[in-house]
C-alpha positions as CSV (number, residue, x, y, z in Angstrom):
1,X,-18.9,-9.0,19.9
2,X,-21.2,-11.5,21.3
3,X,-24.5,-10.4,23.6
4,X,-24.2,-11.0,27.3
5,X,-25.4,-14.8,27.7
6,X,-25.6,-15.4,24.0
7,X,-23.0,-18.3,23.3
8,X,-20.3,-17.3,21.4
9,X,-21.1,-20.8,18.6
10,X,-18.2,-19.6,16.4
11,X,-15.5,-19.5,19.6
12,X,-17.2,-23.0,20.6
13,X,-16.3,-24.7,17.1
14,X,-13.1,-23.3,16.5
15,X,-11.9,-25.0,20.2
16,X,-13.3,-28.3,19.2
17,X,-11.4,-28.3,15.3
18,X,-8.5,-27.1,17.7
19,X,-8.7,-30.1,20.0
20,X,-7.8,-28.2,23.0
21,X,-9.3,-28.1,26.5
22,X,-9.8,-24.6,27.8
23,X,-7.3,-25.4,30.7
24,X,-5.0,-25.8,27.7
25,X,-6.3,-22.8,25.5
26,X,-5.9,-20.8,28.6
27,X,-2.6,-21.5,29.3
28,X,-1.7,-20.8,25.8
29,X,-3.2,-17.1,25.8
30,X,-1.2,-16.6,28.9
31,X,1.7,-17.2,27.3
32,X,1.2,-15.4,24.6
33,X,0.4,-12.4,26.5
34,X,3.6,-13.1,28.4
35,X,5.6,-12.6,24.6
36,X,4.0,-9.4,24.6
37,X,4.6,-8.4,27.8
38,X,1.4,-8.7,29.9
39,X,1.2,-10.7,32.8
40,X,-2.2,-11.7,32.1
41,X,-4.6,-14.4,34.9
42,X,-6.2,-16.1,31.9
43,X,-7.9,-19.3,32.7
44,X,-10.2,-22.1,31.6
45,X,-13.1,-20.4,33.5
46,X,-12.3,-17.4,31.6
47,X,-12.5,-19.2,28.5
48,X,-15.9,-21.3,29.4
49,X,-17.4,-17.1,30.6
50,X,-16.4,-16.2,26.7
51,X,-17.7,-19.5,25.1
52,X,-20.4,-19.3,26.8
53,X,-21.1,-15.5,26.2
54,X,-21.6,-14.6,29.6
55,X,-18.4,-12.6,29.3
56,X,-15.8,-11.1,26.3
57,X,-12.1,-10.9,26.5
58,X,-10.6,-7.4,27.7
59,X,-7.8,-5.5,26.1
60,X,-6.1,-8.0,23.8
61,X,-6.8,-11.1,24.8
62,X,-9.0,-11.8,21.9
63,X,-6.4,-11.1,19.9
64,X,-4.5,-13.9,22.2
65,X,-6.9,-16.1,21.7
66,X,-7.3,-15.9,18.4
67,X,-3.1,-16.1,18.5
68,X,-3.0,-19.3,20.3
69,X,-5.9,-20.8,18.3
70,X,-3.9,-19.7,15.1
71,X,-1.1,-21.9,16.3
72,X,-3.1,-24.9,17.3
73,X,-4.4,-25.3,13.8
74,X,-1.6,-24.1,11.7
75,X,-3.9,-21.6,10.3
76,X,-5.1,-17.9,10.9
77,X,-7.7,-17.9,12.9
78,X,-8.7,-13.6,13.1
79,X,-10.9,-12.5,16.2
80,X,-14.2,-12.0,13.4
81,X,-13.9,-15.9,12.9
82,X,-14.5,-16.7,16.6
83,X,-17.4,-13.9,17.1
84,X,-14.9,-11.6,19.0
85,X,-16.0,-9.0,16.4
86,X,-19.1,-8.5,14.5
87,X,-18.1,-9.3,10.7
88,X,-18.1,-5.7,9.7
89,X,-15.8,-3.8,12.2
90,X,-12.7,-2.8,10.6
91,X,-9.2,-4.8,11.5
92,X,-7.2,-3.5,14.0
93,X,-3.8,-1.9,12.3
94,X,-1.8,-2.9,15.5
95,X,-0.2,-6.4,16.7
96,X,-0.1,-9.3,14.1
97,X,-0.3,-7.7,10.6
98,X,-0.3,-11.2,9.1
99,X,-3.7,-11.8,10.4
100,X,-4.3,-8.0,9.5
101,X,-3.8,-8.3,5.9
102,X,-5.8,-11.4,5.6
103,X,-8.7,-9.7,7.4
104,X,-8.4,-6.7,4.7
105,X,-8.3,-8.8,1.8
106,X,-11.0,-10.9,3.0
107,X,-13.2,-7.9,3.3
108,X,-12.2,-7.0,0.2
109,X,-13.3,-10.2,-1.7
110,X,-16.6,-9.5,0.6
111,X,-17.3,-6.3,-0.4
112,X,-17.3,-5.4,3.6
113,X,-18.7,-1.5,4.1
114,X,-15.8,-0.6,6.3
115,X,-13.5,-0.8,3.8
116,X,-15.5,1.4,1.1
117,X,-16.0,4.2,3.6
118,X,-12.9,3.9,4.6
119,X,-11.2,7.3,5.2
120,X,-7.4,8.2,5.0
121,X,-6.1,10.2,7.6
122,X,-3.4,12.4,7.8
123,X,-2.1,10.9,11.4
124,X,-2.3,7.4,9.3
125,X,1.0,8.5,7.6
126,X,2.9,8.5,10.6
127,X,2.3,5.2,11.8
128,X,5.7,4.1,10.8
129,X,7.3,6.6,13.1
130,X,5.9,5.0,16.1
131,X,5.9,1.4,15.2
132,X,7.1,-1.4,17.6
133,X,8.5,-3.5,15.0
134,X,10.3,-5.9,17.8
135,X,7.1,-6.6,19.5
136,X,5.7,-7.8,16.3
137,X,8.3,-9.9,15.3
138,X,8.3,-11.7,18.9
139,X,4.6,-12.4,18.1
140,X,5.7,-13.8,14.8
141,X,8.4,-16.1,15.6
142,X,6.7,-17.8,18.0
143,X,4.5,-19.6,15.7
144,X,5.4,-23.2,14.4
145,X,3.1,-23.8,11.6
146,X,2.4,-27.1,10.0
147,X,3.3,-26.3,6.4
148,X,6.7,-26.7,4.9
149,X,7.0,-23.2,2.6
150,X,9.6,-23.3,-0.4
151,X,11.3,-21.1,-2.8
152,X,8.5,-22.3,-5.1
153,X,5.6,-20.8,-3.0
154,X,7.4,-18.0,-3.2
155,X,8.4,-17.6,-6.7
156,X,4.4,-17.7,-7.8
157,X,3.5,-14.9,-5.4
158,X,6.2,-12.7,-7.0
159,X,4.8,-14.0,-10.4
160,X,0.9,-13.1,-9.7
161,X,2.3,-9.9,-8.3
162,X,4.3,-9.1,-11.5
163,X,1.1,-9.9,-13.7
164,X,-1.3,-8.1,-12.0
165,X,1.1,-5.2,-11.4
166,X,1.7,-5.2,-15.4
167,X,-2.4,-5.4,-16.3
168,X,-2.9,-2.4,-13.5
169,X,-0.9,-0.3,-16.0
170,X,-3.0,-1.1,-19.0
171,X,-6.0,-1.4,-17.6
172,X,-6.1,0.5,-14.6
173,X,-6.5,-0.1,-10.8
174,X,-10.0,-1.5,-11.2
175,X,-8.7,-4.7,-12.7
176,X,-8.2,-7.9,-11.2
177,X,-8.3,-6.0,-7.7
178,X,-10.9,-8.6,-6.5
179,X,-8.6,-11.8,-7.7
180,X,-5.7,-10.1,-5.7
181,X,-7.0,-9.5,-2.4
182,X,-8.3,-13.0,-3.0
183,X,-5.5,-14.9,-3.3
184,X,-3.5,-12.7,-0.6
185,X,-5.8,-13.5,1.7
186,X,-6.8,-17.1,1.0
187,X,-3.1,-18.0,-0.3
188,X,0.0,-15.7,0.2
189,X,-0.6,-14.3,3.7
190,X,-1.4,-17.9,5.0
191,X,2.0,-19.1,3.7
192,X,3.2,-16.7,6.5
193,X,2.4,-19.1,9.0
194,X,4.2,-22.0,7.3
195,X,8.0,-23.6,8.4
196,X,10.7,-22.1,6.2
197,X,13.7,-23.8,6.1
198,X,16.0,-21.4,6.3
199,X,15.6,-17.8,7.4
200,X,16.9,-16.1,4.1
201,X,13.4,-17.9,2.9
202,X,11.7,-16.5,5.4
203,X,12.3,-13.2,4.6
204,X,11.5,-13.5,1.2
205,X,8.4,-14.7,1.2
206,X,7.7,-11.7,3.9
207,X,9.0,-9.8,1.0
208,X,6.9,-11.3,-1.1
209,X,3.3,-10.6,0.4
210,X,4.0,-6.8,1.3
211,X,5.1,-6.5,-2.2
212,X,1.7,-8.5,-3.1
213,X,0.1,-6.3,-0.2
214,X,1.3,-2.6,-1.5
215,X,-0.1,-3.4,-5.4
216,X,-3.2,-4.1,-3.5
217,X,-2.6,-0.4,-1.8
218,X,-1.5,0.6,-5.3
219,X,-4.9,-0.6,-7.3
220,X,-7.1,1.1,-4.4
221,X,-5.2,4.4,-5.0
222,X,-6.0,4.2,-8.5
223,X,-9.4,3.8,-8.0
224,X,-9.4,6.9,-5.1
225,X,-10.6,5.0,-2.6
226,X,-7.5,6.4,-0.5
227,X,-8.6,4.8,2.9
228,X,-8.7,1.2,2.0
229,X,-5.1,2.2,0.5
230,X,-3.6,3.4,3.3
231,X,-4.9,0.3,5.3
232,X,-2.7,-1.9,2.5
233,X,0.3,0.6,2.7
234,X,0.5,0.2,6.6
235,X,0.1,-3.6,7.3
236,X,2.6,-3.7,4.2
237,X,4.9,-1.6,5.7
238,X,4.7,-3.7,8.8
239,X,5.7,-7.4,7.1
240,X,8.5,-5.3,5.1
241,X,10.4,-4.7,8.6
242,X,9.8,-8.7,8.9
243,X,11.3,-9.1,5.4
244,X,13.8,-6.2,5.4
245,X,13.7,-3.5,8.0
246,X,16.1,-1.1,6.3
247,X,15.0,-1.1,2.2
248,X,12.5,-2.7,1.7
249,X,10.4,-0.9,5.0
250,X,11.9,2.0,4.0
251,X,10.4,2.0,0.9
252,X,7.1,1.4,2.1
253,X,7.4,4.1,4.5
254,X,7.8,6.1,0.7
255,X,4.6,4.4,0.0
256,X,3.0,6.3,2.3
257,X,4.3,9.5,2.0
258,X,3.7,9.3,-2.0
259,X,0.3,8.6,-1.4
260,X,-0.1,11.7,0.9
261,X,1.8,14.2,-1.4
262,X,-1.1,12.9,-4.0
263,X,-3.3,13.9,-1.9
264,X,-2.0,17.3,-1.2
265,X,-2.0,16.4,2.5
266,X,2.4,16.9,3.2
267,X,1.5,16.2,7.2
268,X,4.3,14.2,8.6
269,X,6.0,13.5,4.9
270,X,8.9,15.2,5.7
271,X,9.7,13.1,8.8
272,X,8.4,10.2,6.9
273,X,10.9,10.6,4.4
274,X,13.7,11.7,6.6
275,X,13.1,8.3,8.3
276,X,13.1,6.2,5.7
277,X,16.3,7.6,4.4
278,X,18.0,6.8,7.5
279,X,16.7,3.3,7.1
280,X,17.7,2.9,3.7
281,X,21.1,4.7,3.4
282,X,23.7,2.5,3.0
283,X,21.5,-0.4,2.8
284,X,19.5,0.0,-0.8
285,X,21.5,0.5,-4.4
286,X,21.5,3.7,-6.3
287,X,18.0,3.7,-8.1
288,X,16.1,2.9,-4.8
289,X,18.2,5.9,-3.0
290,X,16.8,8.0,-5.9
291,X,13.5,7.1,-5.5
292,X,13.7,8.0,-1.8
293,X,15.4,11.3,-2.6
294,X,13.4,12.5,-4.7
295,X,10.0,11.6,-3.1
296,X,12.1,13.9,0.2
297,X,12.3,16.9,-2.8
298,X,8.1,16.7,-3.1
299,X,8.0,16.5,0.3
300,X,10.0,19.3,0.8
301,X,8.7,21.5,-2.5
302,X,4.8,21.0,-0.9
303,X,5.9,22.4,2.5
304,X,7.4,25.6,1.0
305,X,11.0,24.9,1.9
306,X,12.6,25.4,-1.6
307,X,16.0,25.2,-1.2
308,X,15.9,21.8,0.7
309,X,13.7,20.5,-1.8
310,X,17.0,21.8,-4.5
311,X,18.9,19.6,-2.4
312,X,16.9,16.7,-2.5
313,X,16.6,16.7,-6.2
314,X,20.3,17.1,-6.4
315,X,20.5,14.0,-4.2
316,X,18.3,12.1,-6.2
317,X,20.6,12.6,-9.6
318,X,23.0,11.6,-7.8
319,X,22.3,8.5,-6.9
320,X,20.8,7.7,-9.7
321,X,24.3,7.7,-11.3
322,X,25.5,4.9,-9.2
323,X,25.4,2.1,-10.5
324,X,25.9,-0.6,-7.8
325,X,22.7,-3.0,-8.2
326,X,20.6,-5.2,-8.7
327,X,17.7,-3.0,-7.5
328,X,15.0,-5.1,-6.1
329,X,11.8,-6.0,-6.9
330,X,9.7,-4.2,-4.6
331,X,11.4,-0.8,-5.8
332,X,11.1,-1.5,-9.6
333,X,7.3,-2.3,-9.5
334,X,7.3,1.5,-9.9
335,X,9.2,1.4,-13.2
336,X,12.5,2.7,-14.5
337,X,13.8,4.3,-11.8
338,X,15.3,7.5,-14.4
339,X,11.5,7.9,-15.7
340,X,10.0,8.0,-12.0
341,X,12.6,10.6,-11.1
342,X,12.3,13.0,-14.3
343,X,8.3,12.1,-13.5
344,X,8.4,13.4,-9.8
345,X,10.7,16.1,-10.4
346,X,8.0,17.7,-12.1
347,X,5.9,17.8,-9.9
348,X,8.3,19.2,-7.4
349,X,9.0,22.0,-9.7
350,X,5.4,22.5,-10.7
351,X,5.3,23.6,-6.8
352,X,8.5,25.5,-7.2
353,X,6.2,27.1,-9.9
354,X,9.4,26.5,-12.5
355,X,6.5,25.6,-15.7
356,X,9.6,25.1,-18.2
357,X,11.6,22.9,-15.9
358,X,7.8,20.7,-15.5
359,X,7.6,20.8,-19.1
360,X,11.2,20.0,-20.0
361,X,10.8,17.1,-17.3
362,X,7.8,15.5,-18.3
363,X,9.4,15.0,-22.0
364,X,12.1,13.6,-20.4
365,X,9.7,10.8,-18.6
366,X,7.8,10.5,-21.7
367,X,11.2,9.0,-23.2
368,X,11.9,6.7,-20.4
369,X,9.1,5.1,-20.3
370,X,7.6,1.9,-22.4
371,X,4.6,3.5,-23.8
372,X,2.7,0.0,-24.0
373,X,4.0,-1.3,-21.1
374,X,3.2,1.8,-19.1
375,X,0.5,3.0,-21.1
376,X,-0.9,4.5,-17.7
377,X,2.2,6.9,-17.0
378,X,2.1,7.9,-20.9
379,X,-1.7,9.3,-20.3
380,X,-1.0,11.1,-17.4
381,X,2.2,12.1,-18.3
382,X,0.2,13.7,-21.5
383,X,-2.3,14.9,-19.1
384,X,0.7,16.8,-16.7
385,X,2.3,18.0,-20.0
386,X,-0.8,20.0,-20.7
387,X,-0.9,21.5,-17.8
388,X,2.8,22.8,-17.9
389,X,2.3,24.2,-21.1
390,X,-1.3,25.7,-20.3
391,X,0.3,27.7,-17.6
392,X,3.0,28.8,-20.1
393,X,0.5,30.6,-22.0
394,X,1.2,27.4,-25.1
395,X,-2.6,26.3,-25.7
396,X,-2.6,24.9,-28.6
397,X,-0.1,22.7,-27.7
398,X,-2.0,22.2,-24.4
399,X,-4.6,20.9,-26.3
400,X,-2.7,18.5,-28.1
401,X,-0.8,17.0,-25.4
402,X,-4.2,17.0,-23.4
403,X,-6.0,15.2,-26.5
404,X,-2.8,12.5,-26.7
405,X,-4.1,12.0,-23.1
406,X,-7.4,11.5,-24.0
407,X,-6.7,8.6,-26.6
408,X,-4.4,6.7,-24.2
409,X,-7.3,6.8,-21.5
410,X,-9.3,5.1,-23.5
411,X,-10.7,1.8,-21.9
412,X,-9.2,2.5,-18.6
413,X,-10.6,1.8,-15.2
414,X,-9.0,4.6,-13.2
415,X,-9.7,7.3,-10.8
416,X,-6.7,9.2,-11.4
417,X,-7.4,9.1,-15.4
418,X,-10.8,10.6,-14.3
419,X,-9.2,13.4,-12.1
420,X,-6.9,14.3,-15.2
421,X,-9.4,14.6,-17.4
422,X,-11.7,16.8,-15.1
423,X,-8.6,19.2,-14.1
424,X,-8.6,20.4,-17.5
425,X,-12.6,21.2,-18.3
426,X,-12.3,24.7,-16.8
427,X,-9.2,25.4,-18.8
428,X,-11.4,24.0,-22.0
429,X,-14.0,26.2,-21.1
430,X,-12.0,29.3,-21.4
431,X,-10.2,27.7,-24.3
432,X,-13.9,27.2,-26.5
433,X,-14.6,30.9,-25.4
434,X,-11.1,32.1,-27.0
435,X,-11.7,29.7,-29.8
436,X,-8.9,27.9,-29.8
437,X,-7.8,25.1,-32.3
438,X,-9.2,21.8,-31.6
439,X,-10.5,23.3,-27.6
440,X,-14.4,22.4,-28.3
441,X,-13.6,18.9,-29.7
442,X,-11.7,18.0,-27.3
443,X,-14.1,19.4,-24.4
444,X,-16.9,16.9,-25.9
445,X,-14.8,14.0,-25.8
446,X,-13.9,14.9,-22.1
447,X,-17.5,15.1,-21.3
448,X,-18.2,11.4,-23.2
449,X,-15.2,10.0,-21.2
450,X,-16.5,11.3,-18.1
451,X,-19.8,9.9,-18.8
């Protein structure tokens, strides 16, 4: 925020590209604020106090002005470009989350500190639950950009999305996280502003970016830097009610709660997931309504209340039977939806402490999924395996599903491969003492990876 009698340059410049007199600007922010219900006394002296740094905007009319100088160019224009924030502070996660998610990728690209120390929060989860989605969407259909956006524009979002998405699972979150958050910023959320020419368009290409904006989520998780995911997960949630605001924001609001559960942090999952399944009821196909079921069951399972969490995974094969498609795209970035649910059930019954159900379970995924395709699930799958059958007394085949684990690791830049392999060191450890086959060799390679 600009010092008192320091001119604000960047606010100057951006007027002048704009063209505008601030008689003009100032009507516009007025307006604006009249879209979101303020009744706000906005003008041009106002604006010459903030040029001139004399004065800032209070409560959001810098995010008014940045609004109506958005709309002037046919460009985002975020309150950081016009010195209304210093170019550190961290986005705001309410009003315009098309501006949001450009401000988060561009901090990405810039290696800005408040997204590496930023920390996830168990409140964060419930942001959907109190979510003005109608506000938002007022904000956002009041624009008329320049820009004419096709089912072309679209198609190559969905396209870099789909290659990234595939690399993330044999390579690991770390790569290609910089070129995404790149060309969301620069590219896919900009194409937000554009005309569409007919609203089914519209909606896909919101579709399109939270879908682009959740695998950004999705590579921060896998590097466990859980606060710059949860950022991605919420303004992805928030287009995904512009796209869809029954599936496809219900499945973000799974987004969220998945993310949590990881974390061992069940705050607010259970509403989370009651929510989202009375979003998406009726609205999604069979293998979706799985996924949501079953992620309910973990909830559920990591709150202690076992017999709902039976339910839930009763649920879930249910309506994974059904087959009334096509399942869309944002709910198969996750994979066969059979091999997800076999995967997460579990874990549920790892909670329910039920080791030979986990084990049974995870052999099921194992055959469900592509094991090049998803080499990533394979390893950790291997990695879960050993577990089950560690805590089944079974360690010699512990240590050979935990050494699979190992070799499909191998070249990956994760931080959930790295949290596998350490869970298992202190069963090694007492594995080496006993002498078990294979225990000691398979501790040093842990200790190599890990190096």
């Amino acid at each position: 925020m600009p010092v008192p009698n320091d001119p604000n340059s960047r606010l100057r410049t951006t007027i002048q590209a704009a063209g505008c007199t601030y008689e003009a600007l100032a009507k516009d922010v007025r307006r604006i604020g009249a879209e979101n219900g303020e009744l706000l006394q906005t003008n041009k002296s106002a604006v010459s106090h903030w040029v001139s740094g004399t004065r800032t905007p209070s409560g959001r009319a810098g995010q008014y002005l940045a609004e109506a100088l958005s709309r002037r160019l046919g460009r985002i224009v975020t309150p950081t470009e016009i010195g209304l924030k210093p170019a550190d502070a961290e986005p705001s996660s309410d009003g315009d989350p098309v501006t949001a998610v450009t401000d988060l990728g561009r901090a990405d690209v810039e290696r800005r500190s408040f997204l590496a120390i930023a920390a996830f929060t168990a409140a964060g989860v419930a942001m959907p639950l109190g979510y003005d989605h109608e506000a938002t969407a007022r904000m956002l259909r009041a624009r008329t950009g320049r820009s004419v956006v096709g089912a072309e524009d679209i198609d190559v979002v969905h396209q870099i999305t789909a290659a990234f998405s595939a690399a993330d699972e044999r390579l690991g979150g770390g790569h290609g996280l910089t070129t995404v958050t790149a060309y969301l910023a620069d590219t896919a959320a900009p194409m937000l502003r554009g005309r569409f020419p007919s609203e089914p368009l519209r909606c896909a290409a919101f579709a399109a970016v939270a879908e682009l904006a959740y695998l950004a989520g999705w590579k921060h998780h896998g590097l466990g830097q859980e606060g710059a995911a949860q950022r991605y997960y919420q303004v992805g949630y928030q287009l995904a009610c512009e796209a869809d605001p029954h599936g496809h924001a219900a499945w973000m609001m799974r987004a969220l709660a998945h993310q949590a559960l990881s974390l061992k942090q069940p705050h607010h999952c259970v509403d989370l997931v009651e929510g989202a399944l009375r979003r998406g009821l009726g609205h999604v196909d069979g293998q979706t309504e799985a996924l949501l079921h079953i992620t309910h069951a973990r909830a559920y399972a990591a709150t202690a209340e076992n017999p709902s969490a039976a339910r839930a995974l009763l649920a879930a094969e249910d309506a994974l039977l059904r087959d009334d498609g096509p399942q869309p795209s944002y709910s198969r970035v996750s994979g066969p939806a059979a091999g997800t649910v076999a995967s997460h059930t579990a874990r549920t019954l790892t909670d329910l402490a039920d080791h030979v159900g986990t084990e049974q379970q995870h052999r099921d995924a194992l055959t469900r999924w592509d094991p090049e395709k998803y080499k990533r699930v394979h390893a950790l799958t291997h990695a879960d395996l050993g577990d089950s059958l560690a805590a089944q007394a079974r360690a010699d085949e512990a240590v050979a599903a935990w050494t699979q684990a190992l070799v499909l690791m191998e070249g990956m830049t994760s931080d959930r491969t790295r949290k596998a392999i350490t869970s298992i060191r202190s069963t090694l450890a007492v594995y080496q003492r006993r002498r078990v086959p294979g225990a000691a060799e398979l501790a040093r390679r842990a200790r190599e990876s890990l190096a």
